[in-house]
FIKEDO-631294 format. One record per residue (C-alpha): residue in one letter; residue number from 1; x, y, z. Coordinates in Angstrom, 2 decimals. Layout:
BEGIN
A/NUM/X/Y/Z .
...
//
This chain:
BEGIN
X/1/10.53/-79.14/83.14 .
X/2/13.15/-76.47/84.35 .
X/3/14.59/-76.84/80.97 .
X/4/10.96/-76.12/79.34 .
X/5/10.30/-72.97/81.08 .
X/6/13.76/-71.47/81.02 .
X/7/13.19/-71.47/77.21 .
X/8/9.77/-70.57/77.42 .
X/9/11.26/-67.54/79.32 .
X/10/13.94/-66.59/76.44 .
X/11/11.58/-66.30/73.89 .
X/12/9.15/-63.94/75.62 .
X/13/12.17/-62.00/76.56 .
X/14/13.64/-61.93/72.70 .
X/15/9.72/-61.29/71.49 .
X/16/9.79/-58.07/73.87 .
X/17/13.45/-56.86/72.79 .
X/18/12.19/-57.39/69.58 .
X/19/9.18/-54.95/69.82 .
X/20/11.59/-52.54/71.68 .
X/21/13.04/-51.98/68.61 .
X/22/10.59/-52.08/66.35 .
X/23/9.39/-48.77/68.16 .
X/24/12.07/-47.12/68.93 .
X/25/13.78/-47.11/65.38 .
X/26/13.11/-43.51/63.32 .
X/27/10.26/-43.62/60.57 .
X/28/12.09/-43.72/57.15 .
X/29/12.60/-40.23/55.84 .
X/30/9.44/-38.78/53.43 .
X/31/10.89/-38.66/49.68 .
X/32/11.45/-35.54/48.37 .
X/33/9.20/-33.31/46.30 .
X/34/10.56/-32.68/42.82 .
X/35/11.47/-29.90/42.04 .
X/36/9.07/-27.17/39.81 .
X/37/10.03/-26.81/36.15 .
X/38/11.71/-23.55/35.37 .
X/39/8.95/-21.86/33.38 .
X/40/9.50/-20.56/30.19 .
X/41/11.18/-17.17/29.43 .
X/42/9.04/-14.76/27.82 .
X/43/9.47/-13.65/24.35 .
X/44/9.70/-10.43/23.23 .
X/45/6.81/-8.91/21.00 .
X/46/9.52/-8.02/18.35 .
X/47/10.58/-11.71/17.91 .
X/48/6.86/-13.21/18.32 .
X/49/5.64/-10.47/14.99 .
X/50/8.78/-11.89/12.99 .
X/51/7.33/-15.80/13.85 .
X/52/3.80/-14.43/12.51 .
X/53/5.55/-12.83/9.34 .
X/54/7.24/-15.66/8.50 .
X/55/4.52/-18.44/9.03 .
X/56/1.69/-15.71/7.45 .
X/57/4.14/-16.51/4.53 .
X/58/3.53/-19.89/4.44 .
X/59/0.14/-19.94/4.65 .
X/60/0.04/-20.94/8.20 .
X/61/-2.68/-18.89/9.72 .
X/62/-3.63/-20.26/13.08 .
X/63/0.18/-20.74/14.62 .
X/64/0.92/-16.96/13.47 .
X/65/-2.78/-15.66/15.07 .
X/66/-1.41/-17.33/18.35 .
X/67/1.56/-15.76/17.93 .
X/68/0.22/-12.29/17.34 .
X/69/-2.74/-12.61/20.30 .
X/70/0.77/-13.18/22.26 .
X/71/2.41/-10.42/21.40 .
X/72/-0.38/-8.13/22.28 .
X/73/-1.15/-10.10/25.39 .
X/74/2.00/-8.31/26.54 .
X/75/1.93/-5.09/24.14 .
X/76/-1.64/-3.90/24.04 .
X/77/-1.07/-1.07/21.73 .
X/78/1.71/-2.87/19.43 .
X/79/0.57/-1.57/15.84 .
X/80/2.71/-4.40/13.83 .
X/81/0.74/-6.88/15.92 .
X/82/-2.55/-5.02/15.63 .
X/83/-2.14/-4.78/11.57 .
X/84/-1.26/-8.50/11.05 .
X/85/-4.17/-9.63/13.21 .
X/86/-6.54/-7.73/11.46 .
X/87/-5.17/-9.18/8.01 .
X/88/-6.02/-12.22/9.61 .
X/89/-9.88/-11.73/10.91 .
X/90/-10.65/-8.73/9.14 .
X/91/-12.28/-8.69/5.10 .
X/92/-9.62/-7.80/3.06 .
X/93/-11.85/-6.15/0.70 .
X/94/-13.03/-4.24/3.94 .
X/95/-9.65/-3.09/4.52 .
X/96/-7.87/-2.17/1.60 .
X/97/-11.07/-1.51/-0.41 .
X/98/-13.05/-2.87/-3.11 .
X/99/-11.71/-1.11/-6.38 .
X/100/-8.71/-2.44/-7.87 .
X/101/-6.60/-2.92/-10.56 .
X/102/-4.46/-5.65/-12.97 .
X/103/-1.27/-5.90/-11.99 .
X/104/1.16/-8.27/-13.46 .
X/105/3.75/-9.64/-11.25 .
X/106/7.46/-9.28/-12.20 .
X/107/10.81/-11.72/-11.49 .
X/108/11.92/-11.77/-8.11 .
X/109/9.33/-9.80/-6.92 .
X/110/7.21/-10.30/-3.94 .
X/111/3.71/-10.10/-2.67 .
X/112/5.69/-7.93/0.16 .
X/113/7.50/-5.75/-1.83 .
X/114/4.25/-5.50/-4.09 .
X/115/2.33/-4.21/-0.68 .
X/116/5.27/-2.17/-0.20 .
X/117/5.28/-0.13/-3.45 .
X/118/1.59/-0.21/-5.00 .
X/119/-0.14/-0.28/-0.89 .
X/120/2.54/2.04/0.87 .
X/121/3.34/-0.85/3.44 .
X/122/5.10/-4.10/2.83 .
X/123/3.23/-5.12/5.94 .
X/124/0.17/-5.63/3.84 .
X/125/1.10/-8.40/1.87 .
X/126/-1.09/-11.01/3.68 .
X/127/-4.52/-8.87/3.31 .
X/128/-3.22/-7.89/-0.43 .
X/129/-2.78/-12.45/-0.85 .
X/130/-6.22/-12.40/0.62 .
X/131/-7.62/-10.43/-1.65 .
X/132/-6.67/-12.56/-4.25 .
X/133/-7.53/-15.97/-2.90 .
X/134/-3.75/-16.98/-2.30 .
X/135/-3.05/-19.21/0.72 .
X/136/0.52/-18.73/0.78 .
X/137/2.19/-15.46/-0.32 .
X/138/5.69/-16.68/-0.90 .
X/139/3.66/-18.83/-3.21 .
X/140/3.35/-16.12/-5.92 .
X/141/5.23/-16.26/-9.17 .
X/142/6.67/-14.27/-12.03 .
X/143/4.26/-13.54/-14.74 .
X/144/0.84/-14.40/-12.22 .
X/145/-1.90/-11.46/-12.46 .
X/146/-3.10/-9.93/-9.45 .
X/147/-5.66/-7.53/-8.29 .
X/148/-4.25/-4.38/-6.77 .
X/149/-6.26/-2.31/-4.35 .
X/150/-6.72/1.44/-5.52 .
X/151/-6.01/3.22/-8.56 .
X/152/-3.10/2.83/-10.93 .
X/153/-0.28/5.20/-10.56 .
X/154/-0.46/6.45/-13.98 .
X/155/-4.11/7.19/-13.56 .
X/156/-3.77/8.93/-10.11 .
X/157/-0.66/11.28/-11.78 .
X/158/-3.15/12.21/-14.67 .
X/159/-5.48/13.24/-12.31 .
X/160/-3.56/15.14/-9.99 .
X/161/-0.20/16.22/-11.85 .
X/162/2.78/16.93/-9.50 .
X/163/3.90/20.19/-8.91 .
X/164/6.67/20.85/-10.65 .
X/165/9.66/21.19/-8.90 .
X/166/12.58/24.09/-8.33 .
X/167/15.36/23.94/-10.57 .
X/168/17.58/24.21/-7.82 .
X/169/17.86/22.03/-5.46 .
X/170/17.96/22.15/-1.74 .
X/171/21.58/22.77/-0.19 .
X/172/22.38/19.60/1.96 .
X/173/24.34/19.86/4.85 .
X/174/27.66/17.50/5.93 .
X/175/29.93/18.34/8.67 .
X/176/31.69/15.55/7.85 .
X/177/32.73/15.84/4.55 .
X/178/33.19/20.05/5.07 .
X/179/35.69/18.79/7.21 .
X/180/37.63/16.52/4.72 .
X/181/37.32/18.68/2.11 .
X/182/39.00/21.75/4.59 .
X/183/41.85/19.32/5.50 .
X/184/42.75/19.15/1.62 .
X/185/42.38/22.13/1.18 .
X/186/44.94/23.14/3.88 .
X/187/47.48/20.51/2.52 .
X/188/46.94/22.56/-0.99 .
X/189/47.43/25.65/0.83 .
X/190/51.22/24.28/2.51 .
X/191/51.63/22.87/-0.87 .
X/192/51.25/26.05/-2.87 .
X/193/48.31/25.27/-4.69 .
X/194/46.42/27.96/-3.82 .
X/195/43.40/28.08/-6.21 .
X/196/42.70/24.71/-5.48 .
X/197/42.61/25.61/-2.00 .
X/198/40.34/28.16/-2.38 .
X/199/37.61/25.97/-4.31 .
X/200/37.69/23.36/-1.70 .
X/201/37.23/25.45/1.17 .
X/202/34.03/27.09/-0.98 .
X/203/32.68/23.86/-1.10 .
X/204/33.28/22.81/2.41 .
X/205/31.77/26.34/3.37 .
X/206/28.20/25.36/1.34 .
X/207/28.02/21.89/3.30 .
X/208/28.73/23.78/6.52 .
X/209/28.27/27.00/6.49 .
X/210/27.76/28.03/10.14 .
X/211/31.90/26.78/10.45 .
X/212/33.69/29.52/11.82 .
X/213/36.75/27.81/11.50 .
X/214/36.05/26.96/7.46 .
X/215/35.11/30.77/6.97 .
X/216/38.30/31.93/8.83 .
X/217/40.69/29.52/6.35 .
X/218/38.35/30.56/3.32 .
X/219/38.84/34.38/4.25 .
X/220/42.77/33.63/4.58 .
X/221/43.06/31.75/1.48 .
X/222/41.32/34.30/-0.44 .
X/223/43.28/37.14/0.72 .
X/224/46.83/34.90/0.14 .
X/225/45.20/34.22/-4.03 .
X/226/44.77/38.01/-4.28 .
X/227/47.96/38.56/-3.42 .
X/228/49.43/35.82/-5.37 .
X/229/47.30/37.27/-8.60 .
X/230/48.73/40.61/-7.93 .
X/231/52.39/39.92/-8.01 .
X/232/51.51/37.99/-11.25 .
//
């Protein structure tokens, strides 16, 4: 009986250390929150107009729209942006105008450089495909007629004839190569070459004539020839 209740008497004891510990041992730490993605750097408007160009040029419309409404997201007033959007939603016959012209495209030429030459902006080659029902301008090939907003260049010069022009033209300015041409010169000068001298530092006088140092040499050399030409 003894025996009975002395191990009646353990296990109450070990049931009770048991609990003890049960509540006195620390909760298990809370996992940890992962961490936020980095977001994604920003791209410049410059870089988000050259994914429109290129993708315009395939055709692909809607991915170069988003690019564009990007760009101006961030550049309200960006005119490259602007333009390319409205090639985009805009008529093209609303934009560049509904008279036009036959115009026959040539080898290795593109609607771009087409825009560029006959529109007075390459940037217009998307509106200018538009206009004539082509989905992808890099799709356009030697020999294929287009239609050409405007009025043919031969017709607008017949029209309006140029003015016709000086028949001298306009002195250019360069420092740079007044000052090549006045280091020659010099050399001639040590050399003994003295008319050839002379004619270089004219020349380097007309491309910079406000060169005090180029008139001083010129004034030099002169008077040295005129007293070469006199001993002669």
């Amino acid at each position: 009986m003894n025996a009975r209740r002395a191990a009646l008497a353990l296990g109450a004891c070990a049931a009770v250390l048991a609990g003890c510990a049960t509540t006195s041992s620390p909760p298990p730490p809370a996992p940890l929150a992962a961490a936020p993605a980095p977001a994604a750097p920003e791209i410049d408007p410059r870089e988000r107009i050259d994914r429109a160009l290129v993708l315009l040029g395939a055709g692909q419309r809607e991915p170069a729209r988003a690019e564009l409404q990007a760009a101006l997201a961030r550049e309200p007033g960006n005119a490259a942006a602007r333009s390319l959007l409205d090639q985009i939603e805009k008529d093209p016959v609303v934009l560049l105008g509904a008279r036009n012209y036959t115009y026959r495209v040539r080898p290795g030429e593109s609607l771009s450089q087409i825009a560029g030459r006959l529109l007075g902006d390459p940037r217009l080659f998307y509106a200018l495909a538009r206009y004539n029902g082509v989905e992808a301008p890099q799709s356009v090939t030697a020999g294929q007629l287009l239609k050409v907003p405007g009025t043919p260049r031969k017709a607008i010069a017949a029209r309006a004839p140029a003015p016709v022009q000086a028949a001298t033209a306009p002195r250019l300015r360069d420092p740079t190569r007044a000052s090549k041409l006045r280091g020659a010169a010099l050399a001639h000068m040590n050399g003994g070459k003295i008319d050839r001298a002379v004619a270089l530092l004219r020349q380097a006088r007309e491309l910079d004539p406000d060169n005090a140092l180029i008139r001083r040499d010129l004034d030099r050399a002169t008077r040295i020839q005129t007293t070469v030409r006199g001993r002669s």
